[in-house]
N, C-alpha and C positions, 0 to 999 in steps of 0.2 A: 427512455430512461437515461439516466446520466449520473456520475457520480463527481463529487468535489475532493479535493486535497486542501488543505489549507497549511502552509510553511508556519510553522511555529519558530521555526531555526536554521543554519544554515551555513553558518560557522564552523569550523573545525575543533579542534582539541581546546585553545583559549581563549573564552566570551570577551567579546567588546562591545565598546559603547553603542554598536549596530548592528552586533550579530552574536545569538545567541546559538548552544548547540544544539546541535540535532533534534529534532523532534516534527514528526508533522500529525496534522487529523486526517482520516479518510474517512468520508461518508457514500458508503457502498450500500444499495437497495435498503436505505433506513438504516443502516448499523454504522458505529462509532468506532473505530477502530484509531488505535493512539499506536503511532511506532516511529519506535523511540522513545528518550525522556529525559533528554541535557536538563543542567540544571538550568531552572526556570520555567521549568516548561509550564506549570500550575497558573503563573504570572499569565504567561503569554495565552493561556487558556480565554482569562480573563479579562487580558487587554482587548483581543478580537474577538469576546463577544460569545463562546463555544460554547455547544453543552454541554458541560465535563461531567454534570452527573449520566449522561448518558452514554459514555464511554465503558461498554463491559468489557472490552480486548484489550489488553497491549502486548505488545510485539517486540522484544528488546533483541537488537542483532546481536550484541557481544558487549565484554566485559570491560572495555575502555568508560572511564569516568564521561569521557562526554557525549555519552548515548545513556546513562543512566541515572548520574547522580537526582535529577528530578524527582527519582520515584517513587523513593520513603515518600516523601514531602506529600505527593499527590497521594500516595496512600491513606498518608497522615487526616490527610484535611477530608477524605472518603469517611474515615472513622468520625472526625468529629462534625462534620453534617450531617450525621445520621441516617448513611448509604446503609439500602435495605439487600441493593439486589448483588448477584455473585458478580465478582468480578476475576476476569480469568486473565492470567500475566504467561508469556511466551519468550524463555529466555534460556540460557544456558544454568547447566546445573545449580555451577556457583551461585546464582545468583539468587536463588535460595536461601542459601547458606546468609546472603547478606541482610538479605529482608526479615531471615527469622531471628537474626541477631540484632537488628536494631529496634524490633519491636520488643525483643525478650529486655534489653537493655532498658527500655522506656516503661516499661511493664503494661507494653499494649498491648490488650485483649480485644482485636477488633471487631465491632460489630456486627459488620456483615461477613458471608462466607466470602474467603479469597482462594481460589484454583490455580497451583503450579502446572504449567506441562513445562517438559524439561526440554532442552532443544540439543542434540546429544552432537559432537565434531563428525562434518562430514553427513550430517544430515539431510536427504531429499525426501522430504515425504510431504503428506497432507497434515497439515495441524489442526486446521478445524470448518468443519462443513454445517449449514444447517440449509432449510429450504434452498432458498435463496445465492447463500456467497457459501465460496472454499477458499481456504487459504492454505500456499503451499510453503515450505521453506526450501532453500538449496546451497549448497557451500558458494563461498566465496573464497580470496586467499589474502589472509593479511599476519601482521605478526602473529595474533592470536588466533582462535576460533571465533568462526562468524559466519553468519548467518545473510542468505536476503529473502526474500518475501516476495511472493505470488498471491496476488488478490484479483478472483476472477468472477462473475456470475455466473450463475447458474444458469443453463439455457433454458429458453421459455417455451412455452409452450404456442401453437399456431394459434391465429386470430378466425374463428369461425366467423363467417358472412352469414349477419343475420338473415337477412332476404332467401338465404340457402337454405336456412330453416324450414320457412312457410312453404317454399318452391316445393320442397322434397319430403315435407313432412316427417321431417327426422324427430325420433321422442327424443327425451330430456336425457335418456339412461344411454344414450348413443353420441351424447354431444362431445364427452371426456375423451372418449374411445377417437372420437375424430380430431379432435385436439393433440392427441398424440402422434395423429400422424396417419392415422386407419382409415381405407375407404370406407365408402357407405355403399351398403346393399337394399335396396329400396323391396315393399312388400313384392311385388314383381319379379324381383332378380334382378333389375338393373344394379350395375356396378358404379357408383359414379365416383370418381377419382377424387383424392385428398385436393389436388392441388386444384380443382374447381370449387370444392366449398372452403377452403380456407386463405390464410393471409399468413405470408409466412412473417415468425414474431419477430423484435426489434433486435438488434444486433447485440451479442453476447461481448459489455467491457472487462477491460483488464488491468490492471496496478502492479509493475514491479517497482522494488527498493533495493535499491542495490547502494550499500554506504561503505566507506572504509574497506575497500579493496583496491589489488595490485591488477592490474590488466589482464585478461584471460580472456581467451578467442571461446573458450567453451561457455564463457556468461551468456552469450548469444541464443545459445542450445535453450538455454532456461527461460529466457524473455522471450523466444519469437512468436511474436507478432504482437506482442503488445500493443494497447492505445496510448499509454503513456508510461518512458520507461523513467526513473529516477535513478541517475550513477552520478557517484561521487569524481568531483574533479576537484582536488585538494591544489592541486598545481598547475601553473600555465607550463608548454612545451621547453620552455627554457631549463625550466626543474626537472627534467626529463631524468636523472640521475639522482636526483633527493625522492623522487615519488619510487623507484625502484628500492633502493637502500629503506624508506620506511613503508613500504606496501600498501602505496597508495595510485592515482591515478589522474593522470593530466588529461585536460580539457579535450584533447583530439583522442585521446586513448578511447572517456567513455563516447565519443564521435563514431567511434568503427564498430563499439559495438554496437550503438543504435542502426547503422546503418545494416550492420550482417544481421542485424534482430530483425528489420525493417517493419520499426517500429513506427508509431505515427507522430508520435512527439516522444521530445528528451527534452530531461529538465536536469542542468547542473546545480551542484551543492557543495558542504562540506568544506569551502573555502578556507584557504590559510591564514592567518590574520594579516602574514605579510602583504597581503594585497588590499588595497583602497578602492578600486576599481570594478566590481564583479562581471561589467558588461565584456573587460577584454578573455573572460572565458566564452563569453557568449560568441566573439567575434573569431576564436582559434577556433573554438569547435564548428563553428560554419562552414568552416574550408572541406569538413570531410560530407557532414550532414549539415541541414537546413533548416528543419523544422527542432530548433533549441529556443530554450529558453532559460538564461541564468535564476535563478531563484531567489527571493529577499522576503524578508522575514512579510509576514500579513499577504503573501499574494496567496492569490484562489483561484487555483485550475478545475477547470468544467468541464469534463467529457462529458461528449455525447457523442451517439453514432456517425450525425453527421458534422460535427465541426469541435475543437477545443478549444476556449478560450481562456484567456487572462484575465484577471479583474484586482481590486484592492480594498 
């Protein structure tokens, strides 16, 4: 198995003619997950191609306009396609408050059901589990309250050897029980060991976001061991004193945390406008860690257990 990201954005506080804010998609064991939602993000749904009506999550980390302003809009255009199914949004209280005011405003009675979970300062918890994927939240440190995000699978269950079947004549009502993990006791008493009739399952991925934070040795604690982490590098090493003063994070800061996560890839974002260039993040942040990659709006990263790649 493997899961995709797709960069919708990647810009910081003010959109340019190349870089929109914040927003990406994750496609984790078939689920849609939107986090983030600068303005624009509905556009850029549409430019590359996505399934936006299959999107039931979003994930909003905090209250800054350019992680949010997108989301009436996408809401907006959910109502008038005539979205059936619930859509559940993950954000800080306020944010509430925003969404039921500008529908009350518009005098919009939406369609389909839409589900608040509130995302409370200081929060580490689990926000939402099903089969398959969990997703956790954890503090970050910036002017305001904020949020980052843990997206991880569910561990699978073992690959039974069919051949082990017929060998040992296991029934049908014995096969789950070995899948979990259970030896097998044959009519005779023999014992025969899990790990001869099964195949152990595919490697359990993982998704951190980590956006608009100040440098903190304890982010590490939260990501470790990620397959791909995502931290914000709003500034190259020179600004080492403007990313402090506004609680942000230069290109070698999120470097050390990937590297004390020992994670398996880092992907920088959140660029300042002031820079033209995004690769010389990619080239500060190589000196600490190796496996980066700066980020631009339409790329698609592919995890898989054994290898991640790039694509456009």
């Amino acid at each position: 198995m493997a899961f995709e990201i797709t960069i919708l954005g990647c810009g910081s506080a003010t959109p340019t003619s190349t870089q929109h804010p914040t927003a990406q998609l994750l496609q984790m064991a078939e689920r849609f997950f939107l986090i983030d939602c600068g303005e624009g993000t509905q556009q850029q749904l549409r430019k590359y191609q996505l399934r936006m009506g299959k999107i039931n999550h979003i994930f909003i980390s905090h209250m800054h306009g350019d992680h949010y302003f997108g989301l009436i809009g996408l809401i907006s255009s959910f109502h008038l396609m005539n979205r059936k199914n619930d859509l559940h949004i993950y954000g800080p209280s306020s944010l509430k408050e925003v969404i039921d005011v500008q529908l009350r405003v518009s005098d919009t009675r939406l369609v389909y059901p839409l589900h608040f979970h509130a995302i409370e300062p200081n929060d580490e918890k689990l926000l939402f589990e099903d089969k398959r994927v969990e997703v956790h939240c954890f503090p970050l440190k910036h002017s305001i309250a904020i949020s980052g995000f843990l997206f991880k699978e569910k561990p699978k269950e073992r690959n039974i050897i069919r051949s082990k079947i017929e060998q040992y004549d296991i029934p049908l009502f014995e096969i789950n029980k070995i899948k979990k993990g259970a030896d097998f006791i044959s009519e005779k008493g023999e014992v025969i060991a899990n790990a001869d009739l099964t195949l152990s399952p595919p490697k359990v991925l993982s998704y951190a976001f980590c956006t608009d934070t100040a440098f903190m040795e304890k982010t590490a604690a939260f990501v470790k061991d990620v397959d791909v982490l995502y931290h914000e590098s709003t500034f190259l090493q020179a600004e080492i004193k403007r990313a402090r003063k506004t609680s942000h994070s230069t290109a070698q800061q999120a470097a050390k945390v990937a590297q004390a996560a020992n994670v398996r890839k880092l992907l920088l974002g959140h660029f300042s406008a002031r820079y033209d260039d995004n690769s010389l993040f990619e080239k500060e942040a190589e000196i600490i860690f190796k496996h980066v990659t700066a980020t631009s709006e339409g790329m698609r990263i592919i995890a898989a257990p054994n290898e991640i790649s790039i694509q456009f």
